[in-house]
C-alpha positions in Angstrom: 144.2 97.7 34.3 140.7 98.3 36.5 138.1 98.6 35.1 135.6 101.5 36.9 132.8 99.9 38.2 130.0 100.9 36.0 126.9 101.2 38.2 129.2 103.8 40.8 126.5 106.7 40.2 124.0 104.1 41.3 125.4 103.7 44.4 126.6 107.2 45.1 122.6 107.8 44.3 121.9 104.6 46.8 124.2 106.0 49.9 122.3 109.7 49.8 119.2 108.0 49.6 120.0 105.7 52.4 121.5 108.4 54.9 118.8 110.9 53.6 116.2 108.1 54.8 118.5 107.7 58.4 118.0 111.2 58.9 114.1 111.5 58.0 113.7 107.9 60.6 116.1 110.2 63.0 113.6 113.6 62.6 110.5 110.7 62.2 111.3 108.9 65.8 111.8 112.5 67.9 108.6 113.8 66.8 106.7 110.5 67.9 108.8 111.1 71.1 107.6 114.3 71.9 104.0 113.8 70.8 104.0 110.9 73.1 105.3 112.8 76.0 103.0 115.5 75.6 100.2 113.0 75.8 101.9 111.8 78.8 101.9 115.2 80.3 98.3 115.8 79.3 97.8 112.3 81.6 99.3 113.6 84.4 97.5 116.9 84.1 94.7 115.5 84.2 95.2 113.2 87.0 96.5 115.8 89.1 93.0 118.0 88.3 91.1 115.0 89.0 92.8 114.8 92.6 92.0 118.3 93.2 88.8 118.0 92.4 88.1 115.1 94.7 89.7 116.9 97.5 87.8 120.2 96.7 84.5 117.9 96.7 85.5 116.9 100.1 86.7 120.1 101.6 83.0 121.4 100.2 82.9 123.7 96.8 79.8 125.8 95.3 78.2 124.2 91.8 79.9 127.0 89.6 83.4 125.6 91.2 82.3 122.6 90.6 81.2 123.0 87.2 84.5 125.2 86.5 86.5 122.0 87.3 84.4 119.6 85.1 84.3 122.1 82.3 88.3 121.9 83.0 88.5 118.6 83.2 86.4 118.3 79.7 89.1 120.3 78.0 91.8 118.3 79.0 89.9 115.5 77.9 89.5 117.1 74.4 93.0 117.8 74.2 93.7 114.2 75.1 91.6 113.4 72.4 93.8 115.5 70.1 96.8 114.6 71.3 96.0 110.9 71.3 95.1 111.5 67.0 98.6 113.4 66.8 100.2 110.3 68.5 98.5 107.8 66.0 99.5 110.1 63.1 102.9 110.0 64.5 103.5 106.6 64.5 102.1 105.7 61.4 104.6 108.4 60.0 107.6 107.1 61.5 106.3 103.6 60.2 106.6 104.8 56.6 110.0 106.3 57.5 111.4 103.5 58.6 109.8 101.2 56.0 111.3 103.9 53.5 114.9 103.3 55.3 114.3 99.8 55.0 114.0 100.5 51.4 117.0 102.4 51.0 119.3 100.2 52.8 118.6 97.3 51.0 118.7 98.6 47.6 122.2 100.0 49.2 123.2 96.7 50.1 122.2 95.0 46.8 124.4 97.5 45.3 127.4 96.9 47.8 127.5 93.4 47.1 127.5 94.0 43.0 130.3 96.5 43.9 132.2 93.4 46.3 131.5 91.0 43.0 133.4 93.6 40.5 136.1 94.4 42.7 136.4 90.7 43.1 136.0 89.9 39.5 138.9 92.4 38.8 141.1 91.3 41.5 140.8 87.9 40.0 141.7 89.3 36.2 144.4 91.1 37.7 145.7 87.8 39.2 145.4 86.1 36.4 146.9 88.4 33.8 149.9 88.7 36.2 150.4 85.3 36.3 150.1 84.9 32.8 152.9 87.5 32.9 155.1 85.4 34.9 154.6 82.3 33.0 156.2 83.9 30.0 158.4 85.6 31.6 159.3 81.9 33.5 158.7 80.7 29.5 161.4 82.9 27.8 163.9 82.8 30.7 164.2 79.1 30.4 164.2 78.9 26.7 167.4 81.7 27.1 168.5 79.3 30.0 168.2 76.5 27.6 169.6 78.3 24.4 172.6 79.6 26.3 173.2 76.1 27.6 173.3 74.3 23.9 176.0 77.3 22.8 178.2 76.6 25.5 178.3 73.1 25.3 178.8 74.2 21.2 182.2 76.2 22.8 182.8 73.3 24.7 182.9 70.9 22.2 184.8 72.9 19.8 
């Protein structure tokens, strides 16, 4: 008979761990995403701006419309700024996530291959009890084989 493999909680505990941590690296990777595309966005903006300004300067513009698109243009800047901390932040997040789903599947992995090693180790026992089954079977058949044999040649001779 099987024996239960002993350390089963342990890797029930290890395979929640292991697809909480997916999830969290999932959740972890979208938020860099969209910080970095709003930072990308922020870019553009203030490219575009940039260009308007330029062709405002060339079209001729008053100081306060002038002023009004550098004070603009500061802003974006400032939110670039933020965005640009949010990005960092970001990353370094999903860095622990995926160092903690590192984690996870490895100590998952580890506890797959004890798993592999018992059901292994039991297959083998089960082998070798089942052979030893047939040997004695094999064992008392031919002493049967052999004590039937002497009594008919007993008959025989008599």
């Amino acid at each position: 008979m099987t024996k239960p493999f002993s350390l089963q909680p342990l890797v029930n505990l290890a395979e929640h761990q292991n697809e909480s941590a997916t999830r969290k690296l999932g959740q972890l990777n979208k938020q860099q995403q969209s910080a970095q595309q709003k930072l990308d966005l922020l870019y553009e903006y203030r490219k575009d701006y940039q260009n308007k300004l330029q062709e405002a300067i060339r079209s001729g513009m008053s100081p306060v419309e002038l002023r009004n698109f550098e004070q603009f243009i500061q802003k974006i800047n400032h939110a670039i700024g933020q965005q640009l901390k949010a990005v960092e932040q970001s990353k370094a997040s999903t860095q622990i996530g995926r160092n903690e789903f590192d984690t996870a599947r490895r100590k998952l992995k580890s506890l797959d291959t004890l798993k592999q090693r018992h059901i292994e180790t039991q297959k083998k026992a089960e082998q070798k009890a089942e052979q030893k089954a047939q040997d004695e079977h094999s064992g008392r058949l031919a002493a049967y084989k052999t004590h039937n044999d002497e009594e008919t040649e007993v008959e025989d001779r008599s």
